[in-house]
ZAVO-258556 format. One record per residue (C-alpha): residue in three letters; x, y negated, z. Coordinates in steps of 0.25 Angstrom, whole numbers, plus 5000, padded with zeros to 4 digits. Layout:
! residues N
ALAXYZ;...
***
This chain:
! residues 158
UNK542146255954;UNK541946135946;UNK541545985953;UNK541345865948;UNK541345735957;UNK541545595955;UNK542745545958;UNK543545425957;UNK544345375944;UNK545545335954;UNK545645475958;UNK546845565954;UNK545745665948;UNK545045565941;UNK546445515935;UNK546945655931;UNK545545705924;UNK545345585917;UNK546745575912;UNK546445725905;UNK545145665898;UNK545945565893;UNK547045655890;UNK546045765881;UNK545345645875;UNK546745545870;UNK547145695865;UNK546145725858;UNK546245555851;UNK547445585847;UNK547545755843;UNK548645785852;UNK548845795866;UNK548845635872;UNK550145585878;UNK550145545892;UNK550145385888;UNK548945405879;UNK548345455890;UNK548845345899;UNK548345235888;UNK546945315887;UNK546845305902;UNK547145145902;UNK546045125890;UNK545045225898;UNK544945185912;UNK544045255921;UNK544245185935;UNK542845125934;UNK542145275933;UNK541845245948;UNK540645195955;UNK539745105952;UNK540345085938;UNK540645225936;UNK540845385938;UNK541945495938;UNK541745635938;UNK542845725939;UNK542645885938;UNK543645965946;UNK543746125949;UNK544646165959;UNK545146035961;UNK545546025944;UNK544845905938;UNK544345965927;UNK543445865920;UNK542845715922;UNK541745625917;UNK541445475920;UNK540445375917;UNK540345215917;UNK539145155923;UNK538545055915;UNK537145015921;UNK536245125914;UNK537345175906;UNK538545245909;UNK539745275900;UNK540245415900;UNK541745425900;UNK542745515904;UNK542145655901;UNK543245775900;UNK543345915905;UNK544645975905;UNK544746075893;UNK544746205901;UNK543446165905;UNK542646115894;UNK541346215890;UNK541246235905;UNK540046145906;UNK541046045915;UNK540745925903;UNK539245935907;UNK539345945922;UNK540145825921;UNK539245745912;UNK538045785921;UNK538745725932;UNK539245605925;UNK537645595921;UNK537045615936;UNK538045505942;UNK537545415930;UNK536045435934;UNK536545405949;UNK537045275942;UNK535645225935;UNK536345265923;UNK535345305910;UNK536245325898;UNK537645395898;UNK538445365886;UNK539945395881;UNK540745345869;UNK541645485861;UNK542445555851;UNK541945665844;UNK543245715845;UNK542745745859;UNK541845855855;UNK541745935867;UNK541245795874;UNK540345765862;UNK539745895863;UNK539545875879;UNK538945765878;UNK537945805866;UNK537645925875;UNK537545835890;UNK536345755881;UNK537245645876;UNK536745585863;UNK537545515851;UNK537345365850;UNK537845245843;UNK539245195848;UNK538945105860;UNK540545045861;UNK541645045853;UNK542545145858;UNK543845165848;UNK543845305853;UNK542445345852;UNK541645395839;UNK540345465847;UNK539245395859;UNK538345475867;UNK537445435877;UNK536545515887;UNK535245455892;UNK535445505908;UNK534045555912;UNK533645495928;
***
């Protein structure tokens, strides 16, 4: 049975889901499988340590003690940056994505939190498709990520 709790980014779950999501996405930059020191220089440009309360949130998704997916947001007042969204490959088109964006969501709202947004690749077009499906709609660029070529954001419903 799948859960999904909150957890913190110091713990040793944290670290070894996220350093999967970063592995799938530095291999998926570079079309072939990410070396270790990629993915140790994606982990120093992409900290995670402030997904935490108050400024923050990680949710980790476990079954059977096996992280098997995560999702983060950044609390910004009435905004909150989405980050950190992965589902191991074995479980993608389970319904496990949505379960966690619907949680992600609900600890947003407990926040005051009105509009969730995220920066993308469409290289990433399981997520894209996600978030199209989750309500998430295309807007203009609203940073200048080097990496991203697609912006969504979700107004979040009280």
């Amino acid at each position: 049975m799948v859960t999904i709790a909150r957890v913190s980014p110091s713990d040793a779950v944290a670290g070894r889901i996220v350093r999967a999501y970063l592995t799938d996405v530095a291999s998926r930059w570079h079309g072939r499988t990410a070396s270790e020191d990629e993915v140790d220089r994606a982990l120093a440009d992409e900290p995670f340590d402030d997904l935490v309360e108050p400024s923050g949130v990680l949710l980790v998704a476990s079954d059977g003690g096996q992280a098997v997916g995560c999702a983060g947001a950044r609390f910004l007042g009435n905004v909150a940056e989405l980050t950190k969204v992965f589902v191991s490959p074995t479980r993608r088109g389970t319904g496990l994505g949505a379960a966690l964006l619907r949680a992600v969501e609900a600890a947003c709202r407990e926040q005051g939190v009105a509009v969730l947004r995220l920066d993308t690749r469409a290289a990433l077009a399981e997520a894209c498709a996600l978030y199209e499906r989750s309500g998430f709609e295309r807007v203009a660029p609203f940073n200048a990520d080097p990496y991203a070529d697609r912006w969504y954001r979700k107004v979040l419903e009280p």
